[in-house]
C-alpha positions in Angstrom: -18.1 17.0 -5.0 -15.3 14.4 -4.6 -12.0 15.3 -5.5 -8.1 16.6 -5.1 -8.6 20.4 -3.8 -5.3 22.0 -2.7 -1.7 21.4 -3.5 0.9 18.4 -3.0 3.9 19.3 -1.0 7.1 17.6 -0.2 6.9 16.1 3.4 8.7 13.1 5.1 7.0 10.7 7.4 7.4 11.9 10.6 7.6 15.2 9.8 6.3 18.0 11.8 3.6 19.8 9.9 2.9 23.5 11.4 -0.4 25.8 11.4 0.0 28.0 8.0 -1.5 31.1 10.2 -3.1 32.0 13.4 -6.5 30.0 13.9 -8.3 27.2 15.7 -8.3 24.1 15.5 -11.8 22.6 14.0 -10.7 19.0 13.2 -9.0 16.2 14.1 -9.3 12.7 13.6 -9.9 10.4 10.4 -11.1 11.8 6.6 -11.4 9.4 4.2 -9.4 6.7 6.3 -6.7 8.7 6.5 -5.6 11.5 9.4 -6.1 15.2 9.2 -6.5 18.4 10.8 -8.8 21.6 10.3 -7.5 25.1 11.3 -10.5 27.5 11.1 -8.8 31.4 10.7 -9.7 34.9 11.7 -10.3 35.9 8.2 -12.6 32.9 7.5 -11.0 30.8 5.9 -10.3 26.9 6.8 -7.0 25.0 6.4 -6.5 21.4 6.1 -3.7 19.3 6.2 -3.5 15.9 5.0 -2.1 12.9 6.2 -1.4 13.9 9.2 -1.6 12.9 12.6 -3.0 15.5 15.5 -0.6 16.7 18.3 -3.4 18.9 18.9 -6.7 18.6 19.4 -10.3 20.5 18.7 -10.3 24.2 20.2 -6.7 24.2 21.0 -5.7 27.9 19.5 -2.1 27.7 17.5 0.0 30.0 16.1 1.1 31.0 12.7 3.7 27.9 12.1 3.2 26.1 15.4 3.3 22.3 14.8 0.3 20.7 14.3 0.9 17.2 13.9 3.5 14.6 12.2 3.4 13.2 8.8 2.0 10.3 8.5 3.0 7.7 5.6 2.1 7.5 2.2 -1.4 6.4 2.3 -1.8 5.7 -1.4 -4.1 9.2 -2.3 -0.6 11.1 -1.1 2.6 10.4 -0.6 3.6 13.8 0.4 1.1 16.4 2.8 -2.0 17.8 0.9 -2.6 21.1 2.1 -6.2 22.8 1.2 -8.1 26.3 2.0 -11.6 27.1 1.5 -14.2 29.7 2.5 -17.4 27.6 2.7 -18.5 24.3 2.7 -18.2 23.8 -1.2 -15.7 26.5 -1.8 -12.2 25.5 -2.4 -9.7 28.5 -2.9 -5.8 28.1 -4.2 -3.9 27.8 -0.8 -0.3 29.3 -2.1 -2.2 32.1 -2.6 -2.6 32.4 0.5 1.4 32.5 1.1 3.2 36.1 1.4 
């Protein structure tokens, strides 16, 4: 279903935004009219970071806080980057506890 899954954190247009682990990049391009990116991990799990425009593209393999892409501006749904995890198609997990 619809709705906010993840957290709100502080980030400045422009900003670089960088891969919160190891993984591969699934996604880039437009969600919901706005930019984003999808990191699949080793472990299964699927980060996505939102809005935010690519510097990398699908298949490209980053490292644990690599940048990603830049901020991109307030779009009206965020005004700072929405970061999510999940572990299936429907299953949205928590990502700070995914931090150490």
């Amino acid at each position: 279903m619809r709705g906010h899954r993840g957290v709100d954190l502080t980030a400045r247009t422009g900003q670089d935004i960088v891969a919160a682990e190891d993984g591969v990049v699934a996604f880039g391009g437009v969600v919901v009219g706005g930019p984003g990116i999808s990191i699949d991990h080793e472990d299964g799990i699927r980060t996505t970071y939102q809005p935010v425009f690519p510097t990398v593209a699908v298949g490209d393999v980053v490292q644990e806080g690599q940048p990603i892409g830049r901020m991109a501006p307030p779009n009206g749904d965020h005004d700072g980057l929405h970061w999510g995890a999940k572990t299936g198609p429907d299953t949205y997990i928590n990502p700070l506890t995914l931090l150490d």
